[in-house]
VEXGU-592158 format. One line per 4 residues: number of its first residue (from 1); their letters; for each residue x, y, z of C-alpha. Coordinates in steps of 0.5 Angstrom, whole numbers, m for minus. Layout:
% residues N
NUM) a) X,Y,Z  ...
% end
This chain:
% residues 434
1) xxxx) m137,56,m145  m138,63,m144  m143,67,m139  m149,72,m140
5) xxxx) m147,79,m140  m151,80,m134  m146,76,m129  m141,81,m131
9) xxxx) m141,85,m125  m141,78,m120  m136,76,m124  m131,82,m122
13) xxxx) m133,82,m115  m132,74,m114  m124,75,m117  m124,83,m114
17) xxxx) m125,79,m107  m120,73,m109  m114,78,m111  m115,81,m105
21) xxxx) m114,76,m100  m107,76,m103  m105,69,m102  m107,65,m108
25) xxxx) m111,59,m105  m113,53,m108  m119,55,m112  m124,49,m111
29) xxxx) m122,50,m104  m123,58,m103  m130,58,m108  m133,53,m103
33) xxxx) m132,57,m96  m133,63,m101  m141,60,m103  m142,60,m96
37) xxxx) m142,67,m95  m146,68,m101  m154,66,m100  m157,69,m105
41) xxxx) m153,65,m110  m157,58,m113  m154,52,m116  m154,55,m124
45) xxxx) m151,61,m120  m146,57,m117  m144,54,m123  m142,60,m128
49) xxxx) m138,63,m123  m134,56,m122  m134,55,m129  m131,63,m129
53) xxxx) m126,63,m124  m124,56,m127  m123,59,m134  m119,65,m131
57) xxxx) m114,60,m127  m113,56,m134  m112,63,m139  m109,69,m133
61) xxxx) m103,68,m137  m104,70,m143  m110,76,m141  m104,79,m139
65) xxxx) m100,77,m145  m106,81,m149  m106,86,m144  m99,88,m145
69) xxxx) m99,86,m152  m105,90,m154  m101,96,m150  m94,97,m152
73) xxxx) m95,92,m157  m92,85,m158  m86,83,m154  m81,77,m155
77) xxxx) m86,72,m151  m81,68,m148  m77,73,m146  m84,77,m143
81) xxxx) m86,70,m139  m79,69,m135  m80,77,m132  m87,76,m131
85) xxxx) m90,76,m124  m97,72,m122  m98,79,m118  m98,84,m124
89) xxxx) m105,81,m125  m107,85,m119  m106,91,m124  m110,89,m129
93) xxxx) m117,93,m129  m122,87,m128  m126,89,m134  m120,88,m138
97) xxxx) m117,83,m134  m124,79,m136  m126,81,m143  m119,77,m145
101) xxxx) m122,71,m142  m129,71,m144  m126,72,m151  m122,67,m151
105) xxxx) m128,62,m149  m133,66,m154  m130,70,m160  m136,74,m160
109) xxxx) m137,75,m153  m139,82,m150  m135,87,m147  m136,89,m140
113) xxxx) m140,96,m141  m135,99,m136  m129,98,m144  m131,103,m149
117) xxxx) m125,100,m154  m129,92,m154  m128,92,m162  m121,94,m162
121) xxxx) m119,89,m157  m123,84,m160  m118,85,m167  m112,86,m163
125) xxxx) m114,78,m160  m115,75,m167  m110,77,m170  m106,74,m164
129) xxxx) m110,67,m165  m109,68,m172  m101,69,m171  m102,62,m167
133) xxxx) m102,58,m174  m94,60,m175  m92,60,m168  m92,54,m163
137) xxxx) m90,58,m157  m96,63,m157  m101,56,m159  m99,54,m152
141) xxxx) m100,61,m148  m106,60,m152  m108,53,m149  m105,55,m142
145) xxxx) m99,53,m142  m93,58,m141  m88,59,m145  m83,55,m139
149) xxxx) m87,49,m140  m85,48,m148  m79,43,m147  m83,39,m143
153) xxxx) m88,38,m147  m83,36,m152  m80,31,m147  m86,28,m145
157) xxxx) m88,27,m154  m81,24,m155  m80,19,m149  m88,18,m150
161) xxxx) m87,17,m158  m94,22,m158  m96,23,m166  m98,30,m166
165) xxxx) m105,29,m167  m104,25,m159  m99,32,m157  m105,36,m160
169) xxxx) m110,32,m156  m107,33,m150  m105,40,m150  m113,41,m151
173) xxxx) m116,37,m145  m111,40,m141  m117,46,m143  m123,43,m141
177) xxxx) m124,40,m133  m124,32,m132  m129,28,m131  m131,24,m124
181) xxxx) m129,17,m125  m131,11,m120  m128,5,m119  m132,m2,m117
185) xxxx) m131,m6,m113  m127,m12,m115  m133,m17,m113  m139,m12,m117
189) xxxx) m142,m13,m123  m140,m7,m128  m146,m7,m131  m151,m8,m124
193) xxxx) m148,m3,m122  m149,3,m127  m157,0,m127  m157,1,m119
197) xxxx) m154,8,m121  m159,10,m126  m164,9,m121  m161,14,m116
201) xxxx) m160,19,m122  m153,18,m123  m152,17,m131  m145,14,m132
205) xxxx) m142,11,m138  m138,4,m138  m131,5,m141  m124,2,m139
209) xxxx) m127,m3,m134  m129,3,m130  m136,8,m130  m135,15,m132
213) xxxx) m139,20,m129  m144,23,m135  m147,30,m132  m147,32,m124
217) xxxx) m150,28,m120  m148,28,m112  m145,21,m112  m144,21,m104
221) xxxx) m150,21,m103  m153,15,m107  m154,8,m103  m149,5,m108
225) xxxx) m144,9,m105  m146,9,m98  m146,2,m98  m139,1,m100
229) xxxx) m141,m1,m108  m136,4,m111  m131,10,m109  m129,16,m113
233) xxxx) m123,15,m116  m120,18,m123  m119,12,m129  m111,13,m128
237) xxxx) m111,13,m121  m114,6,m121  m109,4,m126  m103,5,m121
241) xxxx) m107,0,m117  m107,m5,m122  m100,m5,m123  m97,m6,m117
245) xxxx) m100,m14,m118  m102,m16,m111  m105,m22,m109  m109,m25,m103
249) xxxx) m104,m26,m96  m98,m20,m99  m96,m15,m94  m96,m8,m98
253) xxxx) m95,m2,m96  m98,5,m99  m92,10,m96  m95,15,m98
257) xxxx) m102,14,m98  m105,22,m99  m113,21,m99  m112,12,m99
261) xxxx) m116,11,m105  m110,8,m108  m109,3,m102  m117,0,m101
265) xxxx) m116,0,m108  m110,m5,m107  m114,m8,m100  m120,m10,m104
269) xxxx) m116,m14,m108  m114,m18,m103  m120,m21,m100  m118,m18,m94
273) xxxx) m113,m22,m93  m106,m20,m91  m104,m13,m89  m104,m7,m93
277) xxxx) m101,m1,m89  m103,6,m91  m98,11,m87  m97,19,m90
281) xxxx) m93,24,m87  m100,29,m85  m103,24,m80  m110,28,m80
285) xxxx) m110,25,m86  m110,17,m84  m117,18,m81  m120,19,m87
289) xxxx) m117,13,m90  m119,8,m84  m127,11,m86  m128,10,m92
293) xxxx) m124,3,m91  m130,2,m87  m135,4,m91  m133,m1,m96
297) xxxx) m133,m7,m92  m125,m8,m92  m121,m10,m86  m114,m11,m88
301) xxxx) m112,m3,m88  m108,m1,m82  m105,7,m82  m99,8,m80
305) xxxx) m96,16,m79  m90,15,m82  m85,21,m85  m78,19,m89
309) xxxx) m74,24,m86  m74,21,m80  m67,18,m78  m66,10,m79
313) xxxx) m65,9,m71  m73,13,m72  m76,9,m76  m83,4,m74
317) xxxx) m82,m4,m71  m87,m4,m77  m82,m3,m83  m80,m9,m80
321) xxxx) m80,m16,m84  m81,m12,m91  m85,m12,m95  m88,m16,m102
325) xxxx) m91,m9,m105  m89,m2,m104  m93,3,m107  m90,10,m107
329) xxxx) m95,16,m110  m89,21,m109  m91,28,m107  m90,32,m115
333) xxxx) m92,37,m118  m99,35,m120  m98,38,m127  m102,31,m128
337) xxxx) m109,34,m124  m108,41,m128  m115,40,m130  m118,39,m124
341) xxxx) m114,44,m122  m111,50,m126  m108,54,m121  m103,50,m119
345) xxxx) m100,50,m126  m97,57,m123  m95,55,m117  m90,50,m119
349) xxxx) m83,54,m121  m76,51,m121  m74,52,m114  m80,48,m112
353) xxxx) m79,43,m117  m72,41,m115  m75,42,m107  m79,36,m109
357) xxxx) m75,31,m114  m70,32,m108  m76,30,m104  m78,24,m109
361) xxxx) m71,21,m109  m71,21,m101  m77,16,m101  m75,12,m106
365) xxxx) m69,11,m102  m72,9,m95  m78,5,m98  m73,0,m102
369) xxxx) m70,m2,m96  m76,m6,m93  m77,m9,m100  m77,m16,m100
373) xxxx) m72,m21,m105  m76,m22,m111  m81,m16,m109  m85,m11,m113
377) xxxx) m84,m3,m111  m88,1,m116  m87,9,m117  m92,13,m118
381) xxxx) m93,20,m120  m100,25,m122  m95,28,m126  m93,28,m134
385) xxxx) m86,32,m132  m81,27,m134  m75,29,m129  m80,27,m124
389) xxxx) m82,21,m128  m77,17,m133  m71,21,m130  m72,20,m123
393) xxxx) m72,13,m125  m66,12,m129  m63,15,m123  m66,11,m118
397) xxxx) m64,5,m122  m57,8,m122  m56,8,m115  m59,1,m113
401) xxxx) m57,m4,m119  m60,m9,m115  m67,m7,m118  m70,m8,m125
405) xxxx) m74,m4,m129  m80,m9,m131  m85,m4,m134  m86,4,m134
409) xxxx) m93,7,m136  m96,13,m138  m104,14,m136  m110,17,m138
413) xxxx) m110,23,m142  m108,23,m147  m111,17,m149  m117,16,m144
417) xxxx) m121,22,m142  m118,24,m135  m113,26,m130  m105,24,m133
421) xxxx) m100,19,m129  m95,16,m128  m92,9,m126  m86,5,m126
425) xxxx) m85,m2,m124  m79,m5,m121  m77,m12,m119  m72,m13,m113
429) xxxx) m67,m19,m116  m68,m25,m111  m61,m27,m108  m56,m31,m112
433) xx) m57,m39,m110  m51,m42,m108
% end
């Protein structure tokens, strides 16, 4: 995947306007409001630059990495990547910024007609991608992954026993964008369903009970959708769902249920019997949830805003009576959504994530107070980090030895083309008979 050299100049323009807003939104976010204002740019159009910016997000590390490189020659990378600033990028001459990316895409990729010096620089980048052979840290930069991510990988490979054929498989999916999933109904034919799509020209792909998308087509927009018979839901977010085991009449509660893909997952198969609470912290969120709860024909969902910090003397009267299931898919650092989103992989330093495994060992704490005797909670990330995963388990554990761990999982990639979570599920021991 590259560009035509004629998008060039329309390239530059669209990253020139993104650095100058200066606050590195969220790209997806920031392209769409972004198109708004640009008429002239068609759906291919539209695409292209997508896919550019995308590529920009996956690989800005190591365009500047070459540019410093091809200047002054090469540095000790680990060293260079601990001094460097995501704002150095605002110095970097857009031309070069943007031929270091194309050639990453495309080896034979054109040079921007403003660089005289393509060859040179083009010899400058294959002999670091050659050097990529013997050391494994400048592999990573090369695949998008800095320096300060090494040991992680090498924690998740051992805790999750990767060969390294499956740690190479991941590296590299985290290069290509993810594909949208549905999940159906429990109540749905699989294969009814895809039929029904095909006619409303969505092609998809029955694989690991669910549909995967297999070229763009606007899913919202078919009857099949509207109708109730499917939702976007990414393959490893479904198995979080699945873990959790509820049956019909169980009172669940999703604690921090995002966007609530995770709790209708959970209310569709309870047959709308029995209650599934649906609370967040960010309460504009909740209207979203009772919406698409109600285009799918489900009744047993309430939503609830709910907020951990809150003192015990605040908590709801309805966290009373406990719970038989709690799901937790605790605020992370998304380094398990880096497909879908390469400019969050930036935005996460060790301040951040200590912020937030504070913040995970603070829910975990106040939702299993309202567990039941007997009951299952189940913890959830979309992170690959083991300190947000495994670690924060066994200290969890640690702190309440009345719960058992009954199984912990890593899904998706790299064994299934899609996002990576995590899941953890923990029983409470029922009190001893006398």
């Amino acid at each position: 995947m590259s560009w035509a050299p004629f998008r060039y100049p329309f390239i530059f323009k669209i990253w020139d306007t993104y650095l100058e807003e200066g606050n590195w939104y969220q790209l997806d976010r920031w392209l769409k409001t972004y198109y708004q204002s640009q008429s002239r740019f068609g759906k291919k159009d539209r695409k292209a630059y997508s896919d550019a910016m995308f590529a920009a997000m996956r690989y800005l590390q190591l365009a500047a990495y070459l540019h410093h490189s091809y200047q002054f020659g090469e540095p000790d990378l680990c060293r260079w990547s601990q001094q460097w600033r995501l704002d150095e990028l605002k110095s970097i001459p857009v031309a070069e910024f943007w031929y270091w990316i194309g050639l990453r895409l495309n080896h034979d990729i054109p040079p921007p007609r403003e660089l005289n010096d393509g060859p040179s620089r083009r010899e400058h980048f294959l002999k670091l991608l050659h050097q990529c052979e013997a050391d494994e840290t400048l592999w990573l930069l090369f695949n998008g992954f800095s320096p300060e991510f090494e040991t992680m990988l090498h924690q998740r490979c051992q805790s999750s026993q990767w060969s390294r054929q499956r740690y190479q498989t991941f590296v590299e999916l985290n290069n290509t964008s993810a594909p949208v999933w549905l999940r159906v109904n429990v109540s749905e034919d699989l294969m009814s369903l895809q039929g029904l799509l095909a006619d409303e020209g969505i092609a998809t792909e029955a694989e690991n009970g669910g549909l995967k998308l297999t070229a763009d087509g606007r899913v919202t927009e078919t009857i099949t959708y509207r109708q109730g018979h499917i939702d976007i839901q990414d393959f490893a977010s479904q198995q979080i769902a699945a873990t959790a085991g509820v049956q019909a009449g169980m009172r669940v509660w999703d604690a921090c249920t995002g966007g609530g893909g995770k709790a209708l997952a959970l209310a569709g198969k309870m047959n709308n019997q029995g209650v599934v609470i649906a609370s967040d912290v960010r309460a504009y969120k909740l209207e979203s949830v009772t919406q698409r709860a109600r285009r799918m024909g489900i009744r047993n969902i309430q939503t609830e805003h709910w907020d951990a910090h809150w003192p015990d003397e605040q908590q709801p009267s309805w966290l009373m009576g406990g719970f038989d299931r709690i799901l937790i898919d605790a605020p992370c650092s998304g380094s398990g959504t880096w497909r879908r989103a390469p400019d969050f992989k930036w935005r996460i330093g060790q301040d951040g994530l200590d912020e937030l495994l504070e913040l995970q060992q603070l829910i975990l704490d106040r939702c299993v107070q309202y567990l039941k005797p007997g009951g299952q909670l189940v913890y959830a990330t979309c992170s690959w980090f083991c300190q947000e995963n495994e670690q924060q388990v066994e200290t969890f554990l640690r702190r309440h030895p009345h719960m058992q761990l009954q199984q912990q999982t890593l899904h998706g990639a790299p064994d299934v083309d899609s996002d990576t979570m995590f899941s953890a599920v923990m029983v409470s021991s029922p009190p001893a008979s006398v």
